[in-house]
C-alpha positions in Angstrom: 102.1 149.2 101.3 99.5 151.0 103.2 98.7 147.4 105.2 102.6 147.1 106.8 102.1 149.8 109.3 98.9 148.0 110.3 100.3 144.6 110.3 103.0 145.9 112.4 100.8 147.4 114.5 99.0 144.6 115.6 102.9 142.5 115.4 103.8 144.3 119.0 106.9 143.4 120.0 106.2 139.4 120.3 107.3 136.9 118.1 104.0 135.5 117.6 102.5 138.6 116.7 105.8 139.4 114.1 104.8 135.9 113.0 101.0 136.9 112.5 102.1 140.1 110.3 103.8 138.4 107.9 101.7 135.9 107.5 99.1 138.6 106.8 101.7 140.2 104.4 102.4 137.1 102.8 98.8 136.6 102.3 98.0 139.9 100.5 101.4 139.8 98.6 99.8 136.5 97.1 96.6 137.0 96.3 97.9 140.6 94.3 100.1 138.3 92.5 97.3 135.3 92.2 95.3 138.6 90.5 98.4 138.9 87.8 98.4 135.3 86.7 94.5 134.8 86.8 94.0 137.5 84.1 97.4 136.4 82.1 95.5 132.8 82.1 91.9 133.7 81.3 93.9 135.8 78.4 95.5 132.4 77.2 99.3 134.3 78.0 101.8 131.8 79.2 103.3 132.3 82.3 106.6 130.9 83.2 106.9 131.8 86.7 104.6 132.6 89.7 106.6 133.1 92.7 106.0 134.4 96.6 109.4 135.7 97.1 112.6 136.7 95.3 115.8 135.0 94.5 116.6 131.5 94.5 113.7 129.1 94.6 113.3 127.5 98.1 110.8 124.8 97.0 107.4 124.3 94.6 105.7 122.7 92.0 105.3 123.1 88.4 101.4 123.4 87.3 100.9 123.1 83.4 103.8 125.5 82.1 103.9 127.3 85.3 106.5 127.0 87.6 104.7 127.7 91.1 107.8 128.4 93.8 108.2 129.8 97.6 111.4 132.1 96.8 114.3 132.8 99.5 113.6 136.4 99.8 109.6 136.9 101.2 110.1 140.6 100.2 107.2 140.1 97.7 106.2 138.1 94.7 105.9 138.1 90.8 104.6 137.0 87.9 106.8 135.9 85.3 105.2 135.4 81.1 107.4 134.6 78.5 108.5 137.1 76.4 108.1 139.9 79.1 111.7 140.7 79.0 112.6 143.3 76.2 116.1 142.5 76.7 115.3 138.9 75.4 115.0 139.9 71.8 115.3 136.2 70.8 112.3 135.4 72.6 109.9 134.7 69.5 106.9 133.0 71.8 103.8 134.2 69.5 101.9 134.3 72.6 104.3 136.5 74.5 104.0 139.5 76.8 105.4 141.6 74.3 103.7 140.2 71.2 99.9 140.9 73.1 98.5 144.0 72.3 98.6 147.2 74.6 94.8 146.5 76.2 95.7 142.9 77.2 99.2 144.4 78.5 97.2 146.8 80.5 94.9 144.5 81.8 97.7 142.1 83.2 98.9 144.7 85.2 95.7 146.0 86.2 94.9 141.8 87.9 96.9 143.0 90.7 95.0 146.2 92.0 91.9 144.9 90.6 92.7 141.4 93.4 93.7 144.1 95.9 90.0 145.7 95.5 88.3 142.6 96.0 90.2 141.5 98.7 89.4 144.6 100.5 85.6 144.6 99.2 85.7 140.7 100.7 87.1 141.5 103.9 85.3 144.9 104.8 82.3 142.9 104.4 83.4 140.0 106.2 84.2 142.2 109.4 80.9 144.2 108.9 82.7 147.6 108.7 79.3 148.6 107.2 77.6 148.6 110.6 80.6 150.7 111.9 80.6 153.6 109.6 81.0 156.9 111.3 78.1 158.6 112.1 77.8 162.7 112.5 78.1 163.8 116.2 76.3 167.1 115.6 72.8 168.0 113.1 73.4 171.2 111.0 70.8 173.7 110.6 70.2 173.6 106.5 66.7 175.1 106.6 64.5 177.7 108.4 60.9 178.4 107.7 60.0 181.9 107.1 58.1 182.6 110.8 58.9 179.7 112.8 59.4 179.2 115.8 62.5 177.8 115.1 63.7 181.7 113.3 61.8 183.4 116.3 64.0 181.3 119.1 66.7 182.6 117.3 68.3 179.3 115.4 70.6 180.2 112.3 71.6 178.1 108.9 74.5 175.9 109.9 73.8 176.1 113.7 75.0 172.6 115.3 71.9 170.7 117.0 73.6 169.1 119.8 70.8 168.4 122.0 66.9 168.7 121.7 65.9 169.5 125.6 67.4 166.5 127.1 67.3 164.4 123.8 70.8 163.7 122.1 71.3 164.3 118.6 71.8 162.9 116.7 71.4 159.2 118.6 67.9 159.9 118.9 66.2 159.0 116.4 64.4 161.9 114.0 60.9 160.5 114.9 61.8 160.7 118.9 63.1 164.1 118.5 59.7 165.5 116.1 57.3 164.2 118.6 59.4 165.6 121.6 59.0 169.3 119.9 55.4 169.1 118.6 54.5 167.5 122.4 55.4 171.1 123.6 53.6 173.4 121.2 54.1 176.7 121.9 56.9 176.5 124.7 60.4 177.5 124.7 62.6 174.1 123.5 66.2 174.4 124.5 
C-alpha cells in the first residue's frame, strides 16, 4: 500500500507513465503472492489457485495441481489451498489449509511480508540507497575536557559545530578538521 502513492507519483498524468505504475503494482502484487505459494509448496500444502487479479479468469495455465491465471479485476492477487475455506466443511483434503497445524498456518501467511522484505532488501541494494543515506548536517558537542581550550573559548555540550574556521562540518573529513586545529596551537579557532 505504501508503494501506490509512489507509483503514482512517478505515473504523472501520461498514459505511459499510468501504464509504468501498474506495471510496477502488478509486479509487487505478484511477487507478495509468489511469497504465499512458495512457502505453501516447500510445506508440501496443495494449492488450488494462484491468481494476479480477482474475478473471472481471463487466461493461464495449470502447473501440477495449480491453476496459474491473470484474473479480470488487477485489483490484487491470491493464493488459493484446498481446504482454506471453513465454510467448506466437506472438504476432507488431509493436506489442507485447515488440517495443517497453527505454525505452518502462520508461516503461509507470513510468505507474503517475508517476499515484500526481500524485495525491498533486493532493490535498495540494487539502486545503491546505501551510498545515499543521510548524513548529519551539523557535529554535536558530546565532550569537553576539563581545561581546554575548547571549555576556555567558551564551547558547551550539545553546541552544533557548523564550521571549523572555513572548514565545513561535517563534509570535511575528521582528520582535515584535527590537523586544521592543532596547525594553529594556541590561537583563537572560530
Amino acid at each position: 500500500i505504501a508503494v501506490l502513492p509512489a507509483a503514482l507519483l512517478l505515473a504523472g498524468s501520461s498514459l505511459q507513465g499510468w501504464g509504468l505504475a501498474a506495471l510496477m503494482i502488478g509486479a509487487l502484487i505478484f511477487l507478495h503472492e509468489l511469497g504465499h505459494f512458495a512457502v505453501a509448496k516447500w510445506m508440501g500444502m496443495p494449492v488450488e489457485v494462484f491468481s494476479l487479479g480477482f474475478g473471472p479468469r481471463l487466461l493461464g495455465f495449470t502447473w501440477r495441481e495449480t491453476d496459474v491465471r491473470l484474473s479480470v479485476l488487477p485489483l490484487g492477487g491470491y493464493v488459493k489451498l484446498a481446504g482454506f475455506n471453513p465454510e467448506e466443511l466437506e472438504a476432507e483434503d488431509p493436506h489442507g489449509f485447515l488440517r495443517q497445524p497453527a505454525w505452518k498456518r502462520v508461516l503461509f501467511f507470513s510468505g507474503g511480508i517475508l517476499a515484500n522484505i526481500a524485495t525491498a532488501f533486493v532493490l535498495l541494494t540494487a539502486l545503491g540507497v546505501q551510498s545515499a543515506r543521510m548524513r548529519p548536517t551539523t557535529l554535536k558537542v558530546v565532550e569537553i575536557v576539563k581545561g581546554s581550550a575548547a571549555e576556555s573559548g567558551g564551547l558547551r555540550l550539545q553546541d552544533d559545530l557548523k564550521r571549523i574556521g572555513p572548514l565545513p562540518m561535517p563534509e570535511t573529513p575528521w582528520e582535515d578538521a584535527v590537523a586544521y586545529i592543532q596547525a594553529r596551537s594556541g590561537q583563537a579557532i572560530p
